[in-house]
Backbone as ProteinMPNN parsed JSONL, in Angstrom:
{"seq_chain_A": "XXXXXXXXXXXXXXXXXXXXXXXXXXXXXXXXXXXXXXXXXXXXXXXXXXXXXXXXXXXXXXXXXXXXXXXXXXXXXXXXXXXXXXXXXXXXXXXXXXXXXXXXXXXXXXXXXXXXXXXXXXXXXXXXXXXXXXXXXXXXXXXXXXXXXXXXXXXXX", "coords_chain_A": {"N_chain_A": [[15.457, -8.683, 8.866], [14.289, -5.488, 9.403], [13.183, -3.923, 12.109], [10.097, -5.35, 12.248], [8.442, -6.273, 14.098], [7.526, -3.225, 14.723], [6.684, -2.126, 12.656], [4.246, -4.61, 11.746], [2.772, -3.955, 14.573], [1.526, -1.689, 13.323], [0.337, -2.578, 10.645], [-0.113, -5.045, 9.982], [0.281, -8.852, 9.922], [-0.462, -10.102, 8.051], [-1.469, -10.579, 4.738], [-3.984, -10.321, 2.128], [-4.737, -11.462, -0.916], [-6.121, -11.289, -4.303], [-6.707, -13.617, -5.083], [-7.647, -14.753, -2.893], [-5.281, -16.02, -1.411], [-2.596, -15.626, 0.852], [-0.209, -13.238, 1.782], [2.918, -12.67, 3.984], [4.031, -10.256, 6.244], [6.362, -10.554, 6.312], [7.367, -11.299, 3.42], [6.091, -8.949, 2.455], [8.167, -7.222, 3.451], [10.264, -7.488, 2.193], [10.392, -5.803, -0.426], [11.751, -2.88, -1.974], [10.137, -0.426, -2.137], [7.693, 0.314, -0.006], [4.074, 1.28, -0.18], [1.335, 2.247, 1.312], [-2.63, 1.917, 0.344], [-5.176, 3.729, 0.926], [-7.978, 3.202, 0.061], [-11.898, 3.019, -1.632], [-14.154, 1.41, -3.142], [-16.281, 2.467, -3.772], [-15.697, 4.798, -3.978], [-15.55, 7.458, -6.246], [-12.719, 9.177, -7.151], [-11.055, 7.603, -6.752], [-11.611, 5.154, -8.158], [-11.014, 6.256, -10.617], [-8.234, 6.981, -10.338], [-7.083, 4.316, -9.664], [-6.636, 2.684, -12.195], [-3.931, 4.237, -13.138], [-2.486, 3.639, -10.697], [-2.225, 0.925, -10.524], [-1.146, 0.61, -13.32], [1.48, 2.01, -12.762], [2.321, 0.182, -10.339], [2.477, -2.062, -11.72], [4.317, -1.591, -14.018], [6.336, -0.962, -12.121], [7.064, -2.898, -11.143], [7.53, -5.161, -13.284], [9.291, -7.41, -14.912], [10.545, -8.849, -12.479], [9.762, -11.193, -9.768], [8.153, -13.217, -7.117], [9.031, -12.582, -3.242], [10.737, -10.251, -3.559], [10.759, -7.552, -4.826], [10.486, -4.473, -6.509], [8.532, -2.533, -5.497], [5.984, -2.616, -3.218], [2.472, -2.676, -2.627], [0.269, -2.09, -0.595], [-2.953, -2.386, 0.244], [-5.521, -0.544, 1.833], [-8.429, -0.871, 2.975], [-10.661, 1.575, 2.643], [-13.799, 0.799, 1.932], [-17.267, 0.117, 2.845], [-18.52, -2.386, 3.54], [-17.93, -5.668, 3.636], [-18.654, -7.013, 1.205], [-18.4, -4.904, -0.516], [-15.409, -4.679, -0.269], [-14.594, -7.042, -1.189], [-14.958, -6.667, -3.871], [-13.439, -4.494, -4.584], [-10.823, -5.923, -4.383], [-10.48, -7.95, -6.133], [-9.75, -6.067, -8.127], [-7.654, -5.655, -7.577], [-4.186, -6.227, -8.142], [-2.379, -6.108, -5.876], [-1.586, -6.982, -2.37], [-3.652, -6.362, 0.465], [-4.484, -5.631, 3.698], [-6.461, -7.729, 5.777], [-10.223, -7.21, 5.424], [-11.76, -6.967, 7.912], [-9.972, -6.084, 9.701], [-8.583, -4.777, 13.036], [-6.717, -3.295, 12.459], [-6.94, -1.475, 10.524], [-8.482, 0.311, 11.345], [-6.625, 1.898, 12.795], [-4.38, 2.884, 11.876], [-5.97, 4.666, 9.982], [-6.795, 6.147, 11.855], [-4.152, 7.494, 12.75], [-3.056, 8.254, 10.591], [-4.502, 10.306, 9.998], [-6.621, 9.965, 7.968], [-8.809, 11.714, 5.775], [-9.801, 12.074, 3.593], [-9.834, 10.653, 0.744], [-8.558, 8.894, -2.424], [-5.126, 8.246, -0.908], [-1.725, 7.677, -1.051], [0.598, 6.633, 1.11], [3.875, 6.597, 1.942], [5.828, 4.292, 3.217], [8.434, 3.657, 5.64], [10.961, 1.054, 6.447], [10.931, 0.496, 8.61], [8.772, 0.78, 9.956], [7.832, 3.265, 10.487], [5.942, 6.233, 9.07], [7.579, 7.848, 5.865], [6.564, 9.297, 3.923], [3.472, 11.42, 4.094], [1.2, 11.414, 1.644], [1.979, 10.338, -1.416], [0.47, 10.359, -4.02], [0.002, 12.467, -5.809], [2.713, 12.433, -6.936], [3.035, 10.538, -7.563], [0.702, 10.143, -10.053], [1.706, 12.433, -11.383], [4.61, 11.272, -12.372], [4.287, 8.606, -12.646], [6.181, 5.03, -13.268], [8.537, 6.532, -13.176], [8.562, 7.802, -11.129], [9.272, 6.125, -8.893], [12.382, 5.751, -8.286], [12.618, 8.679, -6.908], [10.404, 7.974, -4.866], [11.914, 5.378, -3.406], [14.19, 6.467, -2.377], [13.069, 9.234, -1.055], [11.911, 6.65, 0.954], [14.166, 6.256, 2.503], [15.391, 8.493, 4.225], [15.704, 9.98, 6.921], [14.684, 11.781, 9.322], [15.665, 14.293, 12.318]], "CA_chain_A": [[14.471, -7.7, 8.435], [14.516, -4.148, 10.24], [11.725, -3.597, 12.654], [9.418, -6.183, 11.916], [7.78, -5.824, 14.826], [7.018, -2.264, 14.394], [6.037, -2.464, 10.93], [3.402, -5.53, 12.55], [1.76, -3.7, 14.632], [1.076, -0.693, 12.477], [-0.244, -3.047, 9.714], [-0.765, -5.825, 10.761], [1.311, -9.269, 10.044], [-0.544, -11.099, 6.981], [-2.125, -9.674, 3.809], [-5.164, -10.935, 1.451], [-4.555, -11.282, -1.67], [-7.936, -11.286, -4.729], [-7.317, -15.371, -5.328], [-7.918, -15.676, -1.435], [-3.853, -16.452, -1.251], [-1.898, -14.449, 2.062], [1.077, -12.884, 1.705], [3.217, -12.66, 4.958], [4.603, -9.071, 6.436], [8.097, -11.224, 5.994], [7.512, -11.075, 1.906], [6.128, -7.468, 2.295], [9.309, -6.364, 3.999], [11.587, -7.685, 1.23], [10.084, -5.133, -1.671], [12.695, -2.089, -1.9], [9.421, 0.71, -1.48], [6.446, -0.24, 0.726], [3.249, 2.07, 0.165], [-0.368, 1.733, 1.991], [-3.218, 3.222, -0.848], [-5.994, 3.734, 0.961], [-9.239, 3.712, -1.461], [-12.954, 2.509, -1.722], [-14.745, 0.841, -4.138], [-17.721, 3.758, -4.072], [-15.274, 6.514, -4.468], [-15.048, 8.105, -7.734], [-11.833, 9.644, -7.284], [-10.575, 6.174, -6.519], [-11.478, 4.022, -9.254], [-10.148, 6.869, -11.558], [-7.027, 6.625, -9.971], [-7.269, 2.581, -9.355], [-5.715, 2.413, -13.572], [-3.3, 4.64, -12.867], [-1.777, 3.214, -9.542], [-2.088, -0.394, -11.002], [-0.246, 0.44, -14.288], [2.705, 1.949, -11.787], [2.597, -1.229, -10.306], [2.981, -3.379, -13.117], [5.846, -1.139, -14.35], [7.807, -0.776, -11.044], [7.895, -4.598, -11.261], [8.126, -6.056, -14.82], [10.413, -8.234, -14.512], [10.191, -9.257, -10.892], [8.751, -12.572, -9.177], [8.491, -13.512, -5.909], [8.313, -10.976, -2.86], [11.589, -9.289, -3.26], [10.14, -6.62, -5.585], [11.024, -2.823, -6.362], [7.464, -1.768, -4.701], [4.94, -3.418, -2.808], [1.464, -2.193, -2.405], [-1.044, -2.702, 0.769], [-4.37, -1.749, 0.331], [-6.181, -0.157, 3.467], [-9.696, -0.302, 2.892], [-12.184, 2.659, 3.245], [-14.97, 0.417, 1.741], [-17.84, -0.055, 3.958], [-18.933, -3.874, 3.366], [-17.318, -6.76, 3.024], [-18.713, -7.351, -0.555], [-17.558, -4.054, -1.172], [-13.987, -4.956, -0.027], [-14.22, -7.92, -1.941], [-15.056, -6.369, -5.388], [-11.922, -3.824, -4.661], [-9.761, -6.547, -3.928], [-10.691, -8.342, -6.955], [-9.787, -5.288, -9.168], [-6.173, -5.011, -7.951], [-2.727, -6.945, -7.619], [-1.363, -5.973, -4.501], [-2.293, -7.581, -1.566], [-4.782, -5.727, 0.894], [-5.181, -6.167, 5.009], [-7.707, -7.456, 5.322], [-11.144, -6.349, 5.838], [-11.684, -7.232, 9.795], [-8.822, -6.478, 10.51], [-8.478, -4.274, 13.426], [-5.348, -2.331, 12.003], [-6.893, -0.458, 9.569], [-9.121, 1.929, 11.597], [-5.926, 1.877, 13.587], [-3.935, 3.357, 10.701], [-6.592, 5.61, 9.398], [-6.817, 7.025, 12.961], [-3.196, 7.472, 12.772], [-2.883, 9.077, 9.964], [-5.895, 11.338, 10.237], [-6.704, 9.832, 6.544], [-10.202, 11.989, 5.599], [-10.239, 12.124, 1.684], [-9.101, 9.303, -0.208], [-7.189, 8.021, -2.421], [-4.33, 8.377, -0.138], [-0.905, 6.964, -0.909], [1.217, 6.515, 1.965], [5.368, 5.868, 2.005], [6.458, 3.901, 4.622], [9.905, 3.242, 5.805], [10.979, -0.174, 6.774], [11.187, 0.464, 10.782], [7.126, 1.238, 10.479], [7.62, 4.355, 10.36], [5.47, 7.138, 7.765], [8.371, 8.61, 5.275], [5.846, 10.68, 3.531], [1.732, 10.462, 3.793], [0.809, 10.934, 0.369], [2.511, 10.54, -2.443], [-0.495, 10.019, -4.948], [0.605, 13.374, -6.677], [4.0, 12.451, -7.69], [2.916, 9.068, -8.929], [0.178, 10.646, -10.518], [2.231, 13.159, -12.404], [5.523, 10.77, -12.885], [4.471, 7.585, -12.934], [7.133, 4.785, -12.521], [9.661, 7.418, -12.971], [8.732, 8.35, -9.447], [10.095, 4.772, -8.434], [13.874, 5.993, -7.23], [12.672, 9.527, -5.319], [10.138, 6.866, -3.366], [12.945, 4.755, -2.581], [15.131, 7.615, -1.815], [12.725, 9.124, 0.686], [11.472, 6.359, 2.27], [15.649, 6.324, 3.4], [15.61, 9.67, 4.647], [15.541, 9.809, 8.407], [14.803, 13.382, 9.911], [15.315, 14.375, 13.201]], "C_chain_A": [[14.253, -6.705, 9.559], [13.153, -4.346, 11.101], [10.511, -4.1, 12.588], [8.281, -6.341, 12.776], [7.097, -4.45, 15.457], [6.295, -2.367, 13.693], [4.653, -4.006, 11.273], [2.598, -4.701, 13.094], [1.176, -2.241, 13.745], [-0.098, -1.258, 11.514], [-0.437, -4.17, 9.723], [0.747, -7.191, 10.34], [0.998, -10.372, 8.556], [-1.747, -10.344, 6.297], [-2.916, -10.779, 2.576], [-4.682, -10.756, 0.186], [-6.032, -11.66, -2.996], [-7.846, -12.795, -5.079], [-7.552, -15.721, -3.712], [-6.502, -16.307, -0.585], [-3.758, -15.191, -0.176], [-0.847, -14.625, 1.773], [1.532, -12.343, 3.002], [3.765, -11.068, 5.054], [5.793, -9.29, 5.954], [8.382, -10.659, 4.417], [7.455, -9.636, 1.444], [7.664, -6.168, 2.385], [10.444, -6.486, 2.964], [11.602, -6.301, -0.069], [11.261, -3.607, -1.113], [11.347, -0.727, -0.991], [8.273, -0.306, -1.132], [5.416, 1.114, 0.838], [1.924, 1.562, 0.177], [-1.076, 2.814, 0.922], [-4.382, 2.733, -0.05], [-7.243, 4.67, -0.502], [-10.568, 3.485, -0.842], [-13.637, 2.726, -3.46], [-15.849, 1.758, -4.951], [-17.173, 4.905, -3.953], [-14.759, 6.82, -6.197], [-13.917, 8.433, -8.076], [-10.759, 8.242, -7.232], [-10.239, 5.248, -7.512], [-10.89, 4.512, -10.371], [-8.833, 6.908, -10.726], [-6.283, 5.136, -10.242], [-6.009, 2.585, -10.98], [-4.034, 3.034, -13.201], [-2.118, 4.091, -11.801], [-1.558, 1.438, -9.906], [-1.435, -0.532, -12.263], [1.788, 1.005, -13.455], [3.546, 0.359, -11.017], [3.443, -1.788, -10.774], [4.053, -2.743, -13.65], [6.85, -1.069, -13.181], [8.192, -2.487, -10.912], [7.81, -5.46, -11.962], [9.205, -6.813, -14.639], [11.107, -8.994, -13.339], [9.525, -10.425, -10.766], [9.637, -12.865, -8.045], [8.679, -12.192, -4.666], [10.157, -9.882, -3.164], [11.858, -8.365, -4.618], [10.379, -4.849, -5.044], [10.203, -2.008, -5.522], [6.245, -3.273, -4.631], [3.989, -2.512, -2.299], [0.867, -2.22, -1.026], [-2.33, -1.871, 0.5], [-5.038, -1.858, 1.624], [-7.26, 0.417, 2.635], [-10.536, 0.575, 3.319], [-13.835, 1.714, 2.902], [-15.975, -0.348, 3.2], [-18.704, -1.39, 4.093], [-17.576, -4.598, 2.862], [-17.522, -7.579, 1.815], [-17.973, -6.029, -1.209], [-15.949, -4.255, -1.185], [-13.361, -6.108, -0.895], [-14.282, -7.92, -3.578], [-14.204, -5.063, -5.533], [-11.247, -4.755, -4.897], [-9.227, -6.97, -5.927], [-9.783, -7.374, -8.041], [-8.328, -5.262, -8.872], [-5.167, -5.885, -7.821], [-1.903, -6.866, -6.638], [-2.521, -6.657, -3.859], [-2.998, -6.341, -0.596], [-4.762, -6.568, 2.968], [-7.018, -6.525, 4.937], [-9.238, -7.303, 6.263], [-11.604, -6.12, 7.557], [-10.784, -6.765, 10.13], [-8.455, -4.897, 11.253], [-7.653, -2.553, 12.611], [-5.917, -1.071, 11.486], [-7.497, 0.964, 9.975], [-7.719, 2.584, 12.824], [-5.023, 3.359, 12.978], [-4.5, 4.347, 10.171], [-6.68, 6.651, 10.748], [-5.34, 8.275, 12.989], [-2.7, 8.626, 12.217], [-3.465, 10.183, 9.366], [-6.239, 11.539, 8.577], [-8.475, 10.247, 6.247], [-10.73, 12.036, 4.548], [-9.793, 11.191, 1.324], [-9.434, 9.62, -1.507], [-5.797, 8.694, -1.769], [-3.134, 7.29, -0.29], [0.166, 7.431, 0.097], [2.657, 5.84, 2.098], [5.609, 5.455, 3.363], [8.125, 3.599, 4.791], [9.892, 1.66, 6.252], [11.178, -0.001, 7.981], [9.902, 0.626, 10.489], [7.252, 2.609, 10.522], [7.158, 5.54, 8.96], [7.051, 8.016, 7.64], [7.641, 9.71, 4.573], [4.278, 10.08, 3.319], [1.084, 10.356, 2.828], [1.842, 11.644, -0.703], [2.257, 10.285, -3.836], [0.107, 11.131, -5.959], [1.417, 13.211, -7.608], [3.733, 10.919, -8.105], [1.968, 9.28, -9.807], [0.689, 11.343, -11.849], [3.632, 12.517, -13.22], [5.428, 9.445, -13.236], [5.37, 6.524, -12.349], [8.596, 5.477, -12.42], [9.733, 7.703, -11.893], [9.746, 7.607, -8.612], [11.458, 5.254, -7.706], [13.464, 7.122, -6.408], [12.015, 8.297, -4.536], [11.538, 6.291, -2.82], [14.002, 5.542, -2.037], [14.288, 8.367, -0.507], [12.38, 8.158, 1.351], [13.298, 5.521, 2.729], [15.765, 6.947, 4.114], [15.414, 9.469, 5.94], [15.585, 11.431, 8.526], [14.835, 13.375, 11.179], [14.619, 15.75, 14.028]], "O_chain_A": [[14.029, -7.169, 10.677], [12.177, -4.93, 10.632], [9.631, -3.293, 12.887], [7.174, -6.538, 12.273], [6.33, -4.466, 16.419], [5.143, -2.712, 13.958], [4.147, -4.066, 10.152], [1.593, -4.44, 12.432], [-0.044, -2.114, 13.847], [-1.208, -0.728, 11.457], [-1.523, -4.295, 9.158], [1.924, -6.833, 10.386], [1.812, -11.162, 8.079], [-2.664, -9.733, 6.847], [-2.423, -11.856, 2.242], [-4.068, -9.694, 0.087], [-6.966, -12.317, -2.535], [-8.92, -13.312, -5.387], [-7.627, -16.895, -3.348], [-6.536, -16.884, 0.502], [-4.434, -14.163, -0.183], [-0.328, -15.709, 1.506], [0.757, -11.497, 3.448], [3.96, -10.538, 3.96], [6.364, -8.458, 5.249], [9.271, -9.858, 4.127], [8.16, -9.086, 0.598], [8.013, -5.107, 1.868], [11.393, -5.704, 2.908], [12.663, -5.895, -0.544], [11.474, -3.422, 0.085], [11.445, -0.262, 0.144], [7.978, -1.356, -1.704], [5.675, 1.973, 1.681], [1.422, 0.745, -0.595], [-0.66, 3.928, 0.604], [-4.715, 1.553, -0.16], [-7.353, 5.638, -1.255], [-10.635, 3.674, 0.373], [-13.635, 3.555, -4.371], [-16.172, 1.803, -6.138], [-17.811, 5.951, -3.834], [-13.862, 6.425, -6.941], [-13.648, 8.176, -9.249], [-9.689, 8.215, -7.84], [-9.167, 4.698, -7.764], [-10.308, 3.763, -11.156], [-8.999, 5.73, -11.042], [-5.233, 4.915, -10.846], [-4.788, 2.504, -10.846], [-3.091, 2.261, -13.033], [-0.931, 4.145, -12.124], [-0.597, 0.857, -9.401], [-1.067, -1.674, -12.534], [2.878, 0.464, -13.643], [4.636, -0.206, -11.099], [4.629, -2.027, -10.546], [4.985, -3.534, -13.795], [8.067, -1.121, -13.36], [9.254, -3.059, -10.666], [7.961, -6.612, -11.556], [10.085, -6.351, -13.913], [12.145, -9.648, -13.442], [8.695, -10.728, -11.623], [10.852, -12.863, -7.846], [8.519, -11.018, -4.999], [10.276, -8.736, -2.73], [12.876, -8.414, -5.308], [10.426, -4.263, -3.963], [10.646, -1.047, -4.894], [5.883, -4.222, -5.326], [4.385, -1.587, -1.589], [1.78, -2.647, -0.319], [-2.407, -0.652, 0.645], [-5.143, -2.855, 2.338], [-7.308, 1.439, 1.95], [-11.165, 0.387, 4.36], [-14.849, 1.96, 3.555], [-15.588, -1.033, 4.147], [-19.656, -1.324, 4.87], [-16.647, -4.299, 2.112], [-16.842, -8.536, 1.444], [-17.181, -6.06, -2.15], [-15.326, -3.942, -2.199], [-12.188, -6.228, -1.248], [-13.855, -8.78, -4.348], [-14.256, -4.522, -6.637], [-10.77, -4.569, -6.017], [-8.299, -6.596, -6.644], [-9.083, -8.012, -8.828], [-7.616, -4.875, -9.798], [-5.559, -6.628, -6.921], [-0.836, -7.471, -6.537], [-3.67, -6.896, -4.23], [-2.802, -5.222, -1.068], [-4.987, -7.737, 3.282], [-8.063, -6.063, 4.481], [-9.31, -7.292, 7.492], [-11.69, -5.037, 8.136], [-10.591, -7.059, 11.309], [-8.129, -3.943, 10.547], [-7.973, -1.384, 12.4], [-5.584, 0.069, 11.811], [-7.336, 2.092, 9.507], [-7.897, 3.566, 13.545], [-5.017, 4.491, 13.463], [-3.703, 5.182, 9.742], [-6.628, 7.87, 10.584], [-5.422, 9.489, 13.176], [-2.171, 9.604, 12.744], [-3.027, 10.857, 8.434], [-6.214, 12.602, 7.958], [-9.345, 9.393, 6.417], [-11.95, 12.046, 4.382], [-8.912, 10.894, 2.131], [-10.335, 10.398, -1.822], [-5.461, 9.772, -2.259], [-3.308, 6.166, 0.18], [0.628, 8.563, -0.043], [2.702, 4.634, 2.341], [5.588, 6.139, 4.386], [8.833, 3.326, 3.822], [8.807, 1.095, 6.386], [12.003, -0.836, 8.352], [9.637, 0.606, 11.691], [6.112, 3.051, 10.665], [7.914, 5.681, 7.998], [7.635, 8.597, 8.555], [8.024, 10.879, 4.61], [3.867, 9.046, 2.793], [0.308, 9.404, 2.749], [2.297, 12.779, -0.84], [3.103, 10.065, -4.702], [0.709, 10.694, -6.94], [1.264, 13.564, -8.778], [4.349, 10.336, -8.997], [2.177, 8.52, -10.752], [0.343, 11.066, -12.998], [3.922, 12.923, -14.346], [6.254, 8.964, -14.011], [5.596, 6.646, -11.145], [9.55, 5.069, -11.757], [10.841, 7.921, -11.404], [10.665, 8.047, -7.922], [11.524, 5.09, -6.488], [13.733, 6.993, -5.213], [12.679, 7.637, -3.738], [12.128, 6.798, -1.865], [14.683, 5.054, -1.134], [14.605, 8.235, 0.676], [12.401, 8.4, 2.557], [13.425, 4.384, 3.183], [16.295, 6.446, 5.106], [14.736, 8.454, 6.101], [16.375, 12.163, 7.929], [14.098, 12.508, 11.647], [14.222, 15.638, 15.188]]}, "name": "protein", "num_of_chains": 1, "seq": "XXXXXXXXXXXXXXXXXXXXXXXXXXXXXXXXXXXXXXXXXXXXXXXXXXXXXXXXXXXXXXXXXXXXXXXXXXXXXXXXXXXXXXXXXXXXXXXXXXXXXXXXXXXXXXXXXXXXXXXXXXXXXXXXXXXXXXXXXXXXXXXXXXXXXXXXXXXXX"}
C-alpha cells in the first residue's frame, strides 16, 4: 500500500464507524477513490447535501463488501460537540475520524476549509488531487465515479 505513512499522518490511522466498529487506514487504502466530506450536523447546507452524498455512496458500491471498494468516504467533522458528532455519525455509512482526534483541525488548517460541505479527493500517497469535488458529484452523481478515479491519478508537476 503506497504511502501509508503519509496518508497516516494527514488523517490519521483508524476510523469510527456509527455501530462504534473501527475501520483501519489499511482497509481505507484498498477503496479505488478516497474522499474526506467535511460537514456538521447544524449546517443546513450539509444535511441537504448529507442524501445526496450518501445515495452516491451506496451506488459507487452496490455490489461491493469488504474494504476493497470503488470509493471510500472519511468524514472530517466541523460539528462542535461530541453529541453533535455522534448524531452525524449515526446518519451516515462511511466511517468518520474521529471526534478527538487531533488530525482534523490539522486537515482543516491545511486545507483552509471555511464553508462546508467540502468534498475533498485524495490521492493514495496523501496527497490533495482536487479540494472539492461536491459540485461534480452534486451535478453527476455516481457517474462522476471514473473522472474521480481518473484525477485522483493525475500527478502534476
Amino acid at each position: 500500500l503506497r504511502d501509508l505513512s503519509k496518508m497516516e499522518k494527514f488523517i490519521g490511522s483508524e476510523f469510527v464507524m456509527n455501530d462504534g466498529s473501527t475501520v483501519p487506514l489499511e482497509d481505507v487504502m484498498q477503496a479505488d477513490v478516497i474522499l474526506l466530506y467535511f460537514g456538521g450536523i447544524w449546517c443546513p447546507p450539509c444535511n441537504g447535501f448529507n442524501p445526496v452524498m450518501q445515495n452516491f455512496y451506496r451506488e459507487a458500491n452496490k455490489g461491493t463488501s469488504g474494504p476493497k471498494k470503488p470509493c471510500e468516504v472519511i468524514m472530517v467533522s466541523c460539528d462542535n460537540t461530541e453529541e453533535e458528532f455522534n448524531e452525524h455519525l449515526s446518519e451516515t455509512p462511511w466511517p468518520a475520524i474521529p471526534f478527538d482526534d487531533p488530525a482534523i483541525a490539522n486537515i482543516e488548517d491545511e486545507l483552509e476549509v471555511d464553508a462546508i460541505p467540502v468534498i475533498t479527493l485524495m490521492r493514495k500517497d496523501g496527497t490533495i488531487a482536487k479540494e472539492n469535488v461536491r459540485q461534480l458529484i452534486q451535478a453527476k452523481g455516481v457517474e462522476a465515479l471514473p473522472e474521480l478515479k481518473e484525477m485522483s491519478k493525475q500527478i502534476f508537476c
